[in-house]
PDB file of N, CA, C and O in Angstrom:
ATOM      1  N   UNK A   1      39.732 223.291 162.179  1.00  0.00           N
ATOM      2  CA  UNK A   1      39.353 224.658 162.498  1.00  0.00           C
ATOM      3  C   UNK A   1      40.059 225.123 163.772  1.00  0.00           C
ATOM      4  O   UNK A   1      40.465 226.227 164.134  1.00  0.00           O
ATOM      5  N   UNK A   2      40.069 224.046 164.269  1.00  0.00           N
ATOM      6  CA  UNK A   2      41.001 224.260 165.918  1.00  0.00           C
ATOM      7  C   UNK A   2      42.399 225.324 165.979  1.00  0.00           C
ATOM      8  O   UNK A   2      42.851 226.180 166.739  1.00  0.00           O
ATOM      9  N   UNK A   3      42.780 224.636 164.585  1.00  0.00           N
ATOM     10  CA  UNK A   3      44.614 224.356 164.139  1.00  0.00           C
ATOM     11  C   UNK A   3      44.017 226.070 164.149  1.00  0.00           C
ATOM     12  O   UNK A   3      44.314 226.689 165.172  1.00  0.00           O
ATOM     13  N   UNK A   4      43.483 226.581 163.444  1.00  0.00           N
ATOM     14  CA  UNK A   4      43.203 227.910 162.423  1.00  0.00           C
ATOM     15  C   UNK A   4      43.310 229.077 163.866  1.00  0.00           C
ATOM     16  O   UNK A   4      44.150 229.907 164.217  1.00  0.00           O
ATOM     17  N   UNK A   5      42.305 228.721 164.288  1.00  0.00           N
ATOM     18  CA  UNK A   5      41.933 229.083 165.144  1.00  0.00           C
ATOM     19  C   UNK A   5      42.961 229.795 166.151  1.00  0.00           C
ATOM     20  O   UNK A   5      43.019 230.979 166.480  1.00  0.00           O
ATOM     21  N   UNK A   6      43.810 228.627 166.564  1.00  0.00           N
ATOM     22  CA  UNK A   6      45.476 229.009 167.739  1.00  0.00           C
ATOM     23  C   UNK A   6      46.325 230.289 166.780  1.00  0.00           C
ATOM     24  O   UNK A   6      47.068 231.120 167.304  1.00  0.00           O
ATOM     25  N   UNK A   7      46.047 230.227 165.415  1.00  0.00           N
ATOM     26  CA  UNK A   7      46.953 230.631 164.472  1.00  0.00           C
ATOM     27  C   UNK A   7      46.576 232.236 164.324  1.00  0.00           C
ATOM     28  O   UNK A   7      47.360 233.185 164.305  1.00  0.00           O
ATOM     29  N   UNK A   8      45.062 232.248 164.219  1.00  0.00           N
ATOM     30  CA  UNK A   8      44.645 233.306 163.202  1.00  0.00           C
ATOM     31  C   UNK A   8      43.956 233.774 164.602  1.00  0.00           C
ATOM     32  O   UNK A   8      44.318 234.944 164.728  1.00  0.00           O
ATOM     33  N   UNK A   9      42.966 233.355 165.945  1.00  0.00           N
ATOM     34  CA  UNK A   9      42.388 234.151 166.653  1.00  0.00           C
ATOM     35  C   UNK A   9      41.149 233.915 166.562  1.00  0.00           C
ATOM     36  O   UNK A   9      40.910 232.788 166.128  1.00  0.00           O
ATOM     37  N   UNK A  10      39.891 234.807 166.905  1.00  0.00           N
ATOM     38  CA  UNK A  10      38.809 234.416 166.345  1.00  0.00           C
ATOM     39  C   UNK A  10      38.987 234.742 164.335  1.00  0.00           C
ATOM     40  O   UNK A  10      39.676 235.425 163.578  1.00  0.00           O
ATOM     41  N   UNK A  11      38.282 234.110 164.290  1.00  0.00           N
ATOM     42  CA  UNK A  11      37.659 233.542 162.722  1.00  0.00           C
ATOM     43  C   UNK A  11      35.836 233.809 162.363  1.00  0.00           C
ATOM     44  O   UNK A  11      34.958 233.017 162.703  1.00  0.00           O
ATOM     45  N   UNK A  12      35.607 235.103 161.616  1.00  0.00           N
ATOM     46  CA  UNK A  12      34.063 235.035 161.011  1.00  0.00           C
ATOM     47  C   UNK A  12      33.901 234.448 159.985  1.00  0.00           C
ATOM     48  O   UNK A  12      32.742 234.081 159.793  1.00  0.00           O
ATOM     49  N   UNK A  13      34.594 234.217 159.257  1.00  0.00           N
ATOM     50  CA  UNK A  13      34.683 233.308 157.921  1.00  0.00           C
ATOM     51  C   UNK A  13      35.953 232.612 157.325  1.00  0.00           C
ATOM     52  O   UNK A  13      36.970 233.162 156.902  1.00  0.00           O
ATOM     53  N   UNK A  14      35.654 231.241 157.389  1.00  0.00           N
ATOM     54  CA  UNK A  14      36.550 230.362 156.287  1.00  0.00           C
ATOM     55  C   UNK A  14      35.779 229.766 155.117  1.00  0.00           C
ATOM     56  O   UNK A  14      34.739 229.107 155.115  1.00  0.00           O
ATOM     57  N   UNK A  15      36.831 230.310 153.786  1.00  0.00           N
ATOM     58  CA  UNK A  15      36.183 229.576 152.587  1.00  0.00           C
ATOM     59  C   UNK A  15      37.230 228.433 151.971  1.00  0.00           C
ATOM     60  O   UNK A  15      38.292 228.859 151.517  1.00  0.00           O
ATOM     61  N   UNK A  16      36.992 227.105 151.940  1.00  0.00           N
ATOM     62  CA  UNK A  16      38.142 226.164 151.035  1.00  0.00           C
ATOM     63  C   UNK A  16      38.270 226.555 149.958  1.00  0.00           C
ATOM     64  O   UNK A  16      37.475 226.107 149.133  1.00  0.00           O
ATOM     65  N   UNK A  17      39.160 227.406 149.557  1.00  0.00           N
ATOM     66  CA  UNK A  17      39.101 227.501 147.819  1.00  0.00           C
ATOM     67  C   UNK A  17      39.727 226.390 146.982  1.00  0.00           C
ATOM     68  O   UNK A  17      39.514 226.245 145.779  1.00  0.00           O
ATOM     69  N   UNK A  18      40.444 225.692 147.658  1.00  0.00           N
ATOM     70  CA  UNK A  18      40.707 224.419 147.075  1.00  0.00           C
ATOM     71  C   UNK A  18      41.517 222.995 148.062  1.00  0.00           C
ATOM     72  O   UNK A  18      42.123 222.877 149.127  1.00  0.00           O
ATOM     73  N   UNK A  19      41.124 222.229 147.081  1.00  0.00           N
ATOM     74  CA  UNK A  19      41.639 220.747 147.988  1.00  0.00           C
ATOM     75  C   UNK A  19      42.143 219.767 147.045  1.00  0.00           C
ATOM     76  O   UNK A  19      41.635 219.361 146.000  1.00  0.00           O
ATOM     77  N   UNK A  20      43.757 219.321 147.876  1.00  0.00           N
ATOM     78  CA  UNK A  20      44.048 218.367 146.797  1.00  0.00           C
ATOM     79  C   UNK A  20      44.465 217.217 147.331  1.00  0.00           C
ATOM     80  O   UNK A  20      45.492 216.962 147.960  1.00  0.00           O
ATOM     81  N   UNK A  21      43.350 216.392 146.942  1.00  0.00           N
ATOM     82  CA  UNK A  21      44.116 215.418 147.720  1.00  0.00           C
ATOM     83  C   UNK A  21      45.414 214.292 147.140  1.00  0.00           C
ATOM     84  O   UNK A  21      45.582 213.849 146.003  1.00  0.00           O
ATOM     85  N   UNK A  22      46.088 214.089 148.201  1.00  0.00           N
ATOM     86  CA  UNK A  22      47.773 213.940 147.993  1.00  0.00           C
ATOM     87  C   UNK A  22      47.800 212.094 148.597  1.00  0.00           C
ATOM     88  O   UNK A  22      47.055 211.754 149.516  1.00  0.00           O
ATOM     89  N   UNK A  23      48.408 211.454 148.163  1.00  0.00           N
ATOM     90  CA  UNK A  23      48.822 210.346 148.946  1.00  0.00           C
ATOM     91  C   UNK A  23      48.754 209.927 150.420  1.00  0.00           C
ATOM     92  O   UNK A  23      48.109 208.994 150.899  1.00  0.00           O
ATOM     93  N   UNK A  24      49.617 210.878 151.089  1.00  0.00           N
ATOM     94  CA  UNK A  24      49.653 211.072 152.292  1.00  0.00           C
ATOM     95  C   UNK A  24      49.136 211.627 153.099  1.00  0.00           C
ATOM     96  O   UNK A  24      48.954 211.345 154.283  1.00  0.00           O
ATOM     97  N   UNK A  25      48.689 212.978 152.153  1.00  0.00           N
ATOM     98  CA  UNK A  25      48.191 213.880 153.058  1.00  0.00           C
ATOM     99  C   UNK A  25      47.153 214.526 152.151  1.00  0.00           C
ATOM    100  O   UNK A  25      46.869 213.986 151.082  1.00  0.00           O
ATOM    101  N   UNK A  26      46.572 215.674 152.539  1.00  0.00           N
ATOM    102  CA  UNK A  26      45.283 216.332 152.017  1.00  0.00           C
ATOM    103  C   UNK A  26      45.617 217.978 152.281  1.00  0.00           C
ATOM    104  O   UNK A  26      45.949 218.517 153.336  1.00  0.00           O
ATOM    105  N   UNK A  27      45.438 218.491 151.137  1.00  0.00           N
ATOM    106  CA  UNK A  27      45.923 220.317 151.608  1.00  0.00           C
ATOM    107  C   UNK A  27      45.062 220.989 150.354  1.00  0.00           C
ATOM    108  O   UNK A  27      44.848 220.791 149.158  1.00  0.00           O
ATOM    109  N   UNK A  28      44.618 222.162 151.700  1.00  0.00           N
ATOM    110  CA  UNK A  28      43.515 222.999 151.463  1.00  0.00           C
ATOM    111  C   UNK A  28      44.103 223.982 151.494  1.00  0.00           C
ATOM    112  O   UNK A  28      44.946 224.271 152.343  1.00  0.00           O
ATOM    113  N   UNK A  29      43.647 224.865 150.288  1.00  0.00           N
ATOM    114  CA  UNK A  29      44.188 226.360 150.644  1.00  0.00           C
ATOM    115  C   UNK A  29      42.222 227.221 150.955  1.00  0.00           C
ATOM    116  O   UNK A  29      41.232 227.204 150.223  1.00  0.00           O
ATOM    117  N   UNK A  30      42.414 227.751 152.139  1.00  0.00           N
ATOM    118  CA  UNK A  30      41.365 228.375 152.463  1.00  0.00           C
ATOM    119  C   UNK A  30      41.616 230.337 152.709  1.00  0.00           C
ATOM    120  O   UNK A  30      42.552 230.808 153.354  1.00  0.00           O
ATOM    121  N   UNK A  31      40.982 230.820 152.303  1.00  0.00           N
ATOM    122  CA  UNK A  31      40.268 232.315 152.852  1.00  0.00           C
ATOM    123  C   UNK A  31      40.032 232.306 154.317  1.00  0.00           C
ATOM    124  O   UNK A  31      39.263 231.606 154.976  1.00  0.00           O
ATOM    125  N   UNK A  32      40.685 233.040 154.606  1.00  0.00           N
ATOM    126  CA  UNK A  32      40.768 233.009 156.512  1.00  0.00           C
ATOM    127  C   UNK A  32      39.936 234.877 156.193  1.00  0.00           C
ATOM    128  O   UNK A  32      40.499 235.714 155.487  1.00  0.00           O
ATOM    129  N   UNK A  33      38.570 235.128 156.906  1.00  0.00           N
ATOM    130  CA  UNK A  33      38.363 236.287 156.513  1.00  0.00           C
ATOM    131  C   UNK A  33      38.050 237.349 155.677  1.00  0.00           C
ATOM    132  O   UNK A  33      36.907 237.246 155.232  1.00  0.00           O
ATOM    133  N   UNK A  34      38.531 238.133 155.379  1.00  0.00           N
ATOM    134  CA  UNK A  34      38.606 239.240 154.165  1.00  0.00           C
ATOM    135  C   UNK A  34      40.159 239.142 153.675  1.00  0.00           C
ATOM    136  O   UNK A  34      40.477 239.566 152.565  1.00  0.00           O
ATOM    137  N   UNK A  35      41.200 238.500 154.655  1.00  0.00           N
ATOM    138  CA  UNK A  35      42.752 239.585 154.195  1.00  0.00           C
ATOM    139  C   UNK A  35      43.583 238.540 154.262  1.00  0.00           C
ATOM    140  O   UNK A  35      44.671 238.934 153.842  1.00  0.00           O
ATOM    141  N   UNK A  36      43.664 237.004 154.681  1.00  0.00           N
ATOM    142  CA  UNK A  36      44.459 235.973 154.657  1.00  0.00           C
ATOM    143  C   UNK A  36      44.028 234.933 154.410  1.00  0.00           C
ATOM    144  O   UNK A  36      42.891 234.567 154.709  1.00  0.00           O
ATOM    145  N   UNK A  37      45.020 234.149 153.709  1.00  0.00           N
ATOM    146  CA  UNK A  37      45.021 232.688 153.017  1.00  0.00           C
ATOM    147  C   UNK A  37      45.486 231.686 153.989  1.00  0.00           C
ATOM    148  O   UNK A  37      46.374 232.232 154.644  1.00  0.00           O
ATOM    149  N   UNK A  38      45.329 230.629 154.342  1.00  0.00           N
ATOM    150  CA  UNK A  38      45.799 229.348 154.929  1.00  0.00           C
ATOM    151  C   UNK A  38      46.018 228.098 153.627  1.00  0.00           C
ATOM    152  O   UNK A  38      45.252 227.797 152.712  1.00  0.00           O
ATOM    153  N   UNK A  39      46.998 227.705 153.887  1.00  0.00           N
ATOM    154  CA  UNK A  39      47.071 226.677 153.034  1.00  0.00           C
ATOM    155  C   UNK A  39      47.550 225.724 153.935  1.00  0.00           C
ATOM    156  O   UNK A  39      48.576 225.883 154.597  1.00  0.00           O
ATOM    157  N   UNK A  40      46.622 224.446 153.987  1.00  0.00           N
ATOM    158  CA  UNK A  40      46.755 223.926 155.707  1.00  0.00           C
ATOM    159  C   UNK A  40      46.909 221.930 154.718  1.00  0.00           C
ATOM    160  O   UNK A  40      46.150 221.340 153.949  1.00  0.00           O
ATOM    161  N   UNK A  41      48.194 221.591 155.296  1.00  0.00           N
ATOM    162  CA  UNK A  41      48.805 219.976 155.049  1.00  0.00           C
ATOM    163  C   UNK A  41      47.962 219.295 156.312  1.00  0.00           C
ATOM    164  O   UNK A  41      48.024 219.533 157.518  1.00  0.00           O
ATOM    165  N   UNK A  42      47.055 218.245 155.472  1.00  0.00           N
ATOM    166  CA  UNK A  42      46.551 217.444 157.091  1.00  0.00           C
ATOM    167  C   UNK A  42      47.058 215.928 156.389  1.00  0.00           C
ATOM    168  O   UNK A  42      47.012 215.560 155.215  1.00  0.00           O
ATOM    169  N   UNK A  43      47.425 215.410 157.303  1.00  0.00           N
ATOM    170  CA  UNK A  43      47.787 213.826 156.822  1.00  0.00           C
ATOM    171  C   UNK A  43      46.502 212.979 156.908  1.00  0.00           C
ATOM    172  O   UNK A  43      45.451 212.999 157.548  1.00  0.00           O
ATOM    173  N   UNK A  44      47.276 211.983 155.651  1.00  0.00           N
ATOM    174  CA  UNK A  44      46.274 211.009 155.883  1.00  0.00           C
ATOM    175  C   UNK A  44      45.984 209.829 156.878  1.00  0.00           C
ATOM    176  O   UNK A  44      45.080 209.114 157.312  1.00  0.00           O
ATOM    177  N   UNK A  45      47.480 210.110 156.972  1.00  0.00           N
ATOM    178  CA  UNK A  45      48.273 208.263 157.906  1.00  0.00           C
ATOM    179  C   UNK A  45      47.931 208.162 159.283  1.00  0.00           C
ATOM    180  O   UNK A  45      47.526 207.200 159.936  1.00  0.00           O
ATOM    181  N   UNK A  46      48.270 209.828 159.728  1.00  0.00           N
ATOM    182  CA  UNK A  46      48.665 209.662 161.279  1.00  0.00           C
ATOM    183  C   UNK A  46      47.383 211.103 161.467  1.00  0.00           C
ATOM    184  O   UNK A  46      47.504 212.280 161.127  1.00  0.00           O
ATOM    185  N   UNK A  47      46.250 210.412 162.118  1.00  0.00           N
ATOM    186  CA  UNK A  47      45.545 211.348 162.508  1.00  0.00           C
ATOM    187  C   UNK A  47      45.677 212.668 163.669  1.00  0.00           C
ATOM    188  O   UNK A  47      45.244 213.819 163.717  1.00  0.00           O
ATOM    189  N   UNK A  48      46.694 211.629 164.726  1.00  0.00           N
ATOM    190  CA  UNK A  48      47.329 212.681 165.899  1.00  0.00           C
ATOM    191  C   UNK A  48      48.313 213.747 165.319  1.00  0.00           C
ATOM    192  O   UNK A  48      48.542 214.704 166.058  1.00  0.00           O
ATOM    193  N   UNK A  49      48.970 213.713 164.012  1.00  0.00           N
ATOM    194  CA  UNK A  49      49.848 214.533 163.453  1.00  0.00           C
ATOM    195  C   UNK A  49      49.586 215.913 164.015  1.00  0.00           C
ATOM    196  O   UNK A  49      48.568 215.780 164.694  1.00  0.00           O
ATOM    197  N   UNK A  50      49.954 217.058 164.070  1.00  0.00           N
ATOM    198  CA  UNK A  50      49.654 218.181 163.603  1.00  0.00           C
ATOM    199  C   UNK A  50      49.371 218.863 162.345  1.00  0.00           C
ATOM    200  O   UNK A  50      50.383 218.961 161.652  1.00  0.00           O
ATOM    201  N   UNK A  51      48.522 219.269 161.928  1.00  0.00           N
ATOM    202  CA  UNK A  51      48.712 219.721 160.403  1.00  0.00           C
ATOM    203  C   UNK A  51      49.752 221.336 160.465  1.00  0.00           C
ATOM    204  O   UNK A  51      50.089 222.118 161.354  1.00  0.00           O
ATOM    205  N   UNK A  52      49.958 221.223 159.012  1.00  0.00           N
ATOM    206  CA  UNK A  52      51.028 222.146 158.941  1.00  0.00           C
ATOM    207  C   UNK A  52      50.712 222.928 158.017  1.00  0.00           C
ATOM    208  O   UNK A  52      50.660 222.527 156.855  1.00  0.00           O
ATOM    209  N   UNK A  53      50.340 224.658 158.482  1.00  0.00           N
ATOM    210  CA  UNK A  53      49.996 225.472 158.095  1.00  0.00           C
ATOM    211  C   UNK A  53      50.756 226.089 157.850  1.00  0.00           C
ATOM    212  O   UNK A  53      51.809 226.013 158.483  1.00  0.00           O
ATOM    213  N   UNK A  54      50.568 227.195 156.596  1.00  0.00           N
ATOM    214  CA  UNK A  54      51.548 228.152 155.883  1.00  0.00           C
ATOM    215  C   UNK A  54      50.324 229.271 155.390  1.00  0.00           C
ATOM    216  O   UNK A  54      49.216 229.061 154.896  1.00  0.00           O
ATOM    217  N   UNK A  55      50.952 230.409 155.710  1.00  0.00           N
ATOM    218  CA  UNK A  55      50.074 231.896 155.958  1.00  0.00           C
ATOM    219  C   UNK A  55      50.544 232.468 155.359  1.00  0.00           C
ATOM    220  O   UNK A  55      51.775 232.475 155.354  1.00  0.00           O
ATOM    221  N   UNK A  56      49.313 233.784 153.975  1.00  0.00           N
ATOM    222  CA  UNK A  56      50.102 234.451 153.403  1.00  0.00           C
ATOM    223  C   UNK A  56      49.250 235.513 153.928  1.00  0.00           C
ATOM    224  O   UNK A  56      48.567 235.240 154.915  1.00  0.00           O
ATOM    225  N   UNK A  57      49.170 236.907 153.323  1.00  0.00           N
ATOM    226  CA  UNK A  57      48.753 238.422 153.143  1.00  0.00           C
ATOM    227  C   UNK A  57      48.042 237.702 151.766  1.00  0.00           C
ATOM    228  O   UNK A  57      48.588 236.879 151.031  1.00  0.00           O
ATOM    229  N   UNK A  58      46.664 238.255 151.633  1.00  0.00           N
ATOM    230  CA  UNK A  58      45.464 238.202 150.467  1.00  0.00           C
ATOM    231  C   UNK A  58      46.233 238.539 149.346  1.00  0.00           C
ATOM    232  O   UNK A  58      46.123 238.001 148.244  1.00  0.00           O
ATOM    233  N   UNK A  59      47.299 239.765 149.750  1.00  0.00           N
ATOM    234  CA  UNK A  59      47.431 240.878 147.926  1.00  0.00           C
ATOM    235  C   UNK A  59      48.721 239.864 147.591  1.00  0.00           C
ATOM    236  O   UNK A  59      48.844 239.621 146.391  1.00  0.00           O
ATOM    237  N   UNK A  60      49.670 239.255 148.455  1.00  0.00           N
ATOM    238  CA  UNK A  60      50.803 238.442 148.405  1.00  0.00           C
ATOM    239  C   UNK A  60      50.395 237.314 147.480  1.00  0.00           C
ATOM    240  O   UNK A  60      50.927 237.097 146.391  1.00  0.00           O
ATOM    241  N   UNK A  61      49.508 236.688 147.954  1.00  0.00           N
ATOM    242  CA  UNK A  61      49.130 235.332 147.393  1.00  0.00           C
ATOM    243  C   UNK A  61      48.125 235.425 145.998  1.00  0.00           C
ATOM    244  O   UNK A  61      47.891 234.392 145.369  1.00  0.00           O
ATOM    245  N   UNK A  62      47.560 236.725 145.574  1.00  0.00           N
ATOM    246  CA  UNK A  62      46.845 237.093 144.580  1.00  0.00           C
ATOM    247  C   UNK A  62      47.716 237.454 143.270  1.00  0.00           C
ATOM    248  O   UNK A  62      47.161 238.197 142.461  1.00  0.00           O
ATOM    249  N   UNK A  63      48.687 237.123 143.050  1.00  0.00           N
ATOM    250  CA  UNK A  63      50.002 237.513 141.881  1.00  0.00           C
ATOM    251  C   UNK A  63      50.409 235.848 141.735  1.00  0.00           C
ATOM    252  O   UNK A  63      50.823 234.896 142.397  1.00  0.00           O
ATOM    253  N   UNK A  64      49.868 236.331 140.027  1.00  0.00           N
ATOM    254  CA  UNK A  64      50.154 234.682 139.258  1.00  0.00           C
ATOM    255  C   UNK A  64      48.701 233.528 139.048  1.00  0.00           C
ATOM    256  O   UNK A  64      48.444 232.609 138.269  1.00  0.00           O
ATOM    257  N   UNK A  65      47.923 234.250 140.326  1.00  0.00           N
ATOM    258  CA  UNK A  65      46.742 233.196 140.065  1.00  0.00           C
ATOM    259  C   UNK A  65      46.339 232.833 138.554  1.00  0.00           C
ATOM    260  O   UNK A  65      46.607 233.569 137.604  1.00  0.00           O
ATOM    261  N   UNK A  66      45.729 231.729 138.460  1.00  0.00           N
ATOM    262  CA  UNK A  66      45.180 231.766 137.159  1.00  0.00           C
ATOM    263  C   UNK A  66      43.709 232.159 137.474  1.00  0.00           C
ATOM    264  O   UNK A  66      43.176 232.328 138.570  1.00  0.00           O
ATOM    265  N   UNK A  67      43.170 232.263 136.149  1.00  0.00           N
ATOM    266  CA  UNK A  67      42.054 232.653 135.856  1.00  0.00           C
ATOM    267  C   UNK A  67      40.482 232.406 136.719  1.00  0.00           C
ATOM    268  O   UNK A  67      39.653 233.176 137.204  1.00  0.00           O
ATOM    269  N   UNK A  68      40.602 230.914 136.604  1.00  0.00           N
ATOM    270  CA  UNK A  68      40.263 229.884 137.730  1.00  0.00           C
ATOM    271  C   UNK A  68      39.834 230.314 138.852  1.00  0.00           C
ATOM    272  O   UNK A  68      38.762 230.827 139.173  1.00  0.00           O
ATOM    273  N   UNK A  69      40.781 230.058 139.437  1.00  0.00           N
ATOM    274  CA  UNK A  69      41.271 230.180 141.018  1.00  0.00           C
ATOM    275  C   UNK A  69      40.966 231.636 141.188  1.00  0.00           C
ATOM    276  O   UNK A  69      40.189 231.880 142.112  1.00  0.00           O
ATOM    277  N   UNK A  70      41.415 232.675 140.486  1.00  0.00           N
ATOM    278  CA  UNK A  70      40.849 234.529 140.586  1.00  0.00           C
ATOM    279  C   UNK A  70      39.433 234.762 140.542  1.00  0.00           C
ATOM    280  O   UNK A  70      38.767 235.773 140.761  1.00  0.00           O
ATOM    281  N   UNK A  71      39.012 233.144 140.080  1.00  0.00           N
ATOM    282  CA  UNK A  71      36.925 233.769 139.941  1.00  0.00           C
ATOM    283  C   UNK A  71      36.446 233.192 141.434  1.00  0.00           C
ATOM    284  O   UNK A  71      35.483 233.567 142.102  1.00  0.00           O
ATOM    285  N   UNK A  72      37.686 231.889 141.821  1.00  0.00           N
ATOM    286  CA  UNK A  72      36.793 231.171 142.520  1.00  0.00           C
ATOM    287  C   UNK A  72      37.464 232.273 144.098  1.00  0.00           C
ATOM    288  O   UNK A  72      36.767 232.284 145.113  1.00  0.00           O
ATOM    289  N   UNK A  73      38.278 232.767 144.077  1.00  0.00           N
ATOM    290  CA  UNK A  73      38.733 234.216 144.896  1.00  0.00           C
ATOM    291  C   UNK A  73      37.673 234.965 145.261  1.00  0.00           C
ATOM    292  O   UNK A  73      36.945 235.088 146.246  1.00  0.00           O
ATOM    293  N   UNK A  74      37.812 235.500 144.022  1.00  0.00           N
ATOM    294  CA  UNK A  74      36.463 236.796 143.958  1.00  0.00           C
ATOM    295  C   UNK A  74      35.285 236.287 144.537  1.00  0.00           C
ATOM    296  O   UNK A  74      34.599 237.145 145.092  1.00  0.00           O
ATOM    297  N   UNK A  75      34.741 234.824 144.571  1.00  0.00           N
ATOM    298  CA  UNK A  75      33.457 234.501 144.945  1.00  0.00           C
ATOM    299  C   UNK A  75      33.517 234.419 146.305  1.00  0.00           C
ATOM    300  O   UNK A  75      32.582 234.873 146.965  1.00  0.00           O
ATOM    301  N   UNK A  76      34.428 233.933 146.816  1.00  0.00           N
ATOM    302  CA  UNK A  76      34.388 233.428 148.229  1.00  0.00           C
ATOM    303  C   UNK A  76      35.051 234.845 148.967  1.00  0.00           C
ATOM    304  O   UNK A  76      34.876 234.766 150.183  1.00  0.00           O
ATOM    305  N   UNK A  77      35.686 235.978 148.615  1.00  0.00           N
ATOM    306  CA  UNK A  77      35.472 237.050 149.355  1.00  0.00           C
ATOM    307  C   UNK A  77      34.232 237.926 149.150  1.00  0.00           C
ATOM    308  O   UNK A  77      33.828 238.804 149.912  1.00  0.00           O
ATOM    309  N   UNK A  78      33.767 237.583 148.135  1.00  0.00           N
ATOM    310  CA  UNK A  78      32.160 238.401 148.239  1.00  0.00           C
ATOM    311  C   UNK A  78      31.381 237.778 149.362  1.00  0.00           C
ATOM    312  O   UNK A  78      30.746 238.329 150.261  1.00  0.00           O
ATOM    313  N   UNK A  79      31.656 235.958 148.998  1.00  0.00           N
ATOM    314  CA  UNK A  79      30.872 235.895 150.339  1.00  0.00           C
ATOM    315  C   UNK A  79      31.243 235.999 151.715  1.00  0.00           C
ATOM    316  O   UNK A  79      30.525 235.775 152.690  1.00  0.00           O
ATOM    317  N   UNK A  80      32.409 236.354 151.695  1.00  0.00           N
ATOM    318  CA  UNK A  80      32.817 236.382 153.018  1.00  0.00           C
ATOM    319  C   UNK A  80      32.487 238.400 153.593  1.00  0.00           C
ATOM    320  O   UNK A  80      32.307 238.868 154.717  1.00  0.00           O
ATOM    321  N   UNK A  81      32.529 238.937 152.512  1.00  0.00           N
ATOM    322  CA  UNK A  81      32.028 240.473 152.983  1.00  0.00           C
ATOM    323  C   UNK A  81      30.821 240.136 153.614  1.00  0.00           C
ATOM    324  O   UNK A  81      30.614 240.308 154.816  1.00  0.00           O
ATOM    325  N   UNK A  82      29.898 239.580 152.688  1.00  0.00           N
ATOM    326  CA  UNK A  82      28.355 239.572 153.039  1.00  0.00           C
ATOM    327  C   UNK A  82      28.392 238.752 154.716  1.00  0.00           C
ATOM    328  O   UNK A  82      27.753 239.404 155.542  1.00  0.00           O
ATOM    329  N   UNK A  83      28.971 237.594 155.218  1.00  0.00           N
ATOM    330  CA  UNK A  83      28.964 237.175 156.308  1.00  0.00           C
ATOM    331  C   UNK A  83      29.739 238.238 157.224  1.00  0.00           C
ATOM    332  O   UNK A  83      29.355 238.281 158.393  1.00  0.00           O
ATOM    333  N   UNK A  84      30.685 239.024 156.887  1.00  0.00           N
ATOM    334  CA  UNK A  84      31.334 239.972 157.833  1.00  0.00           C
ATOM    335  C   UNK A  84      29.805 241.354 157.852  1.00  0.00           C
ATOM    336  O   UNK A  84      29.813 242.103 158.829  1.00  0.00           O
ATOM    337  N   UNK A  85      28.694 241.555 156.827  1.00  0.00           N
ATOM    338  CA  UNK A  85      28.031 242.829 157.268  1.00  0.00           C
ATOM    339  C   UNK A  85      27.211 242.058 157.780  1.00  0.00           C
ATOM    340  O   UNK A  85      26.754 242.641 158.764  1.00  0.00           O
ATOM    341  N   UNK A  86      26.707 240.958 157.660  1.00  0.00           N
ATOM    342  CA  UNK A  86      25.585 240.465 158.586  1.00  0.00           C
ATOM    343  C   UNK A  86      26.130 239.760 160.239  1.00  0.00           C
ATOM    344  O   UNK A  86      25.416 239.029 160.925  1.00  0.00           O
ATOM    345  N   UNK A  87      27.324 240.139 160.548  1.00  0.00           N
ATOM    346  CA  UNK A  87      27.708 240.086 161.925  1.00  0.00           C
ATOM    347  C   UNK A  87      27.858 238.145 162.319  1.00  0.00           C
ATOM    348  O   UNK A  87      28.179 237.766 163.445  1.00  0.00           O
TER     349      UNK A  87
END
């Protein structure tokens, strides 16, 4: 959250919309908010690593989704509205 944090500023909501874990490493693509995606590489090997983040725009990264992934979207910015009106 640290990593996110230097990147994005304050943060009212992160949702993992997904996780895969990899050999080496482990990468999450998360909902930063209402309007950006993180898709964040953390290793497995070397805990001091840095993880290595890659940032899109919401409408950028929403072309091509599958079906899936567009419900599990839709859920986690509903909930992220509802945590942005309750402050």
């Amino acid at each position: 959250m640290k990593a996110l944090r230097n990147i994005f500023g304050e943060i009212k909501s992160a949702y993992i919309l997904n996780w895969t874990p990899e050999q080496g490493e482990d990468i999450f693509t998360i909902l930063i908010d209402l309007d950006k995606i993180a898709k964040v590489e953390i290793s497995r090997v070397n805990n001091s690593e840095a993880p290595i983040i890659e940032t899109f725009k919401l409408k950028d990264f929403q072309k091509g989704l599958s079906k899936v992934f567009q419900i599990k979207l839709a859920v986690a910015i509903d909930l992220a509205k509802k945590d942005h009106q309750n402050g």
